[in-house]
Each structure stands twice: as C-alpha cells, then as structure tokens.
C-alpha positions as CSV (number, residue, x, y, z in Angstrom):
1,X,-13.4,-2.8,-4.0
2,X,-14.9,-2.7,-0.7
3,X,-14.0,-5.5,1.6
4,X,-10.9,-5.6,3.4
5,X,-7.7,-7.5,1.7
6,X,-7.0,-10.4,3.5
7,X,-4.9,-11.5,5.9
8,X,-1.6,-10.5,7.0
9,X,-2.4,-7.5,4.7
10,X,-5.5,-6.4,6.0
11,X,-3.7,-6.3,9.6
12,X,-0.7,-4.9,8.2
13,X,-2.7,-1.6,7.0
14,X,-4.6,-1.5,10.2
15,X,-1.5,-1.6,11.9
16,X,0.1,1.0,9.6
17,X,-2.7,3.4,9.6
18,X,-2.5,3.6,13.3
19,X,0.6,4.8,13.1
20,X,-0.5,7.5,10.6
21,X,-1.3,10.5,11.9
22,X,-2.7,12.3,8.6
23,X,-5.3,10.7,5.5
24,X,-2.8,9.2,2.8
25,X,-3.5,7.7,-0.8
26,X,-0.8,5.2,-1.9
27,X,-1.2,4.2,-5.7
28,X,-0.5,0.8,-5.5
29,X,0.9,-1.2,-8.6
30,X,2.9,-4.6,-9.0
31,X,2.0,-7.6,-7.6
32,X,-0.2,-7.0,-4.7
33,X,-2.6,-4.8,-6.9
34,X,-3.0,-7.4,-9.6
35,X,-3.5,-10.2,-7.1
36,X,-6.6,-7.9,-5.2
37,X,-8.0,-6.5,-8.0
38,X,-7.8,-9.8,-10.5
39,X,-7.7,-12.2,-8.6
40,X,-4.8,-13.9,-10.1
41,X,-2.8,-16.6,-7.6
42,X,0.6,-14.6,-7.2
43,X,2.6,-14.2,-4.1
44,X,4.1,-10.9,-3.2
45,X,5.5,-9.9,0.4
46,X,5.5,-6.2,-0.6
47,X,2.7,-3.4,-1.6
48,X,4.6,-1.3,-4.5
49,X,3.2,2.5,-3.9
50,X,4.2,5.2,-6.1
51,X,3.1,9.3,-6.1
52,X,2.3,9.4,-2.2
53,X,0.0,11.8,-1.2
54,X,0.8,13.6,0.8
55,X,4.6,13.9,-0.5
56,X,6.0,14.1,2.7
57,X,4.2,11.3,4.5
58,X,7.1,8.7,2.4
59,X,9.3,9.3,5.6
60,X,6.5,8.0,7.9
61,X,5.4,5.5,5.7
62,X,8.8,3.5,5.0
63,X,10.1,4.0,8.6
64,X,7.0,2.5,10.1
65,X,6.0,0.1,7.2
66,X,8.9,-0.5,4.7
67,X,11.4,-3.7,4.7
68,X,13.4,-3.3,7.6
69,X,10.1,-1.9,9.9
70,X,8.8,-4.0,13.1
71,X,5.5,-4.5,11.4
72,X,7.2,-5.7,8.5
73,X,8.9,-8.3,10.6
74,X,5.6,-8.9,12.8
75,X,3.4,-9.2,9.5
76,X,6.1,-10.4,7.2
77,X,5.0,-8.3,4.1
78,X,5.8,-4.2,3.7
79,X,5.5,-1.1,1.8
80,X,7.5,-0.2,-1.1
81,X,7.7,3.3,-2.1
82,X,9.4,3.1,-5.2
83,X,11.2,6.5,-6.3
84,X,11.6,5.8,-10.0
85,X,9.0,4.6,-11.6
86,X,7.7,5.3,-15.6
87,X,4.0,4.5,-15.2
88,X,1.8,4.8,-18.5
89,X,0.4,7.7,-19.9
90,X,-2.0,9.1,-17.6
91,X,-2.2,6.5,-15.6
92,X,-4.2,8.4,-13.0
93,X,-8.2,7.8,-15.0
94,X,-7.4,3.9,-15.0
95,X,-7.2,4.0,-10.7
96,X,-9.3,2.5,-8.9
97,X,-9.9,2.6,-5.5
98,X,-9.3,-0.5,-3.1
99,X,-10.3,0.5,0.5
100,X,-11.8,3.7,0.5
101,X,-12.1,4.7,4.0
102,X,-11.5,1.2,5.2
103,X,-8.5,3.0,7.6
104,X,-9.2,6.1,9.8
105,X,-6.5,8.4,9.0
C-alpha cells in the first residue's frame, strides 16, 4: 500500500515518527489493519502492534503514542503494543507492508 492512511491516522504517525529517533516496523493487526488493507467500514481508535522492531523502542513508542500519550489526546486514536498475543503460524510470509518509507525514521 502506498498512499498515506487517512486522516487523524496519517497525522498521528507523522506526529509519532517525529518523535522517533531510530527506523521501527510495527506489525499491525486488529481493526485498523483490516479497515486499510480491506477496506471494510469499521471504527477503531487504536493501531494493535505486536513483535516491535526494534525490541526496545516499546518504551518510546507507548510513552509518546499509547492511550494516555498527548498525541493520543490531540489525535484521539493510539498505539497498542499488545504483549500477549498468539498470532497464526508463521504469520510473518502473510505481512504486507502499509507505508514503506512513508515516515523518516
């Protein structure tokens, strides 16, 4: 996919990734990936990320982007790194990238 999500999401991750200071990839699952990717009408205020890379860029990520961040409250939507999750059986050959170098860091 190679256009930019759309609004407040497309700000949000511009905002976020200027706050990055380091490249990250954030598998994205739930309903803010099924919404892009499908196009299916579903609302979802959060971006559900699992397997961060690079591990230790979660800190970052859910101080300056999760729930209780100021972007969140300026964008209304977040980032959810969720800890637990079971995804499929090598999940990793059915991802797809979304924005690609859309963000600088």
């Amino acid at each position: 996919m190679s256009s930019l999500p759309p609004s407040p999401w497309k700000e949000f991750l511009q905002a976020l990734d200027s706050k990055l200071t380091e490249r990250c990839i954030l598998p994205c699952f739930g309903g803010f990936a099924v919404t892009l990717v499908y196009g299916i009408s579903r609302t979802t205020l959060d971006i559900d990320v699992m397997d961060v890379a690079p591990p230790h860029a979660v800190g970052t990520l859910i101080r300056e982007g999760g729930k209780s961040s100021s972007l969140a409250r300026e964008y209304k939507v977040y980032l959810d790194v969720v800890g637990m999750v079971n995804p499929p059986y090598e999940y990793e050959s059915r991802l797809q990238p979304l924005y690609e170098g859309a963000f600088g860091s």
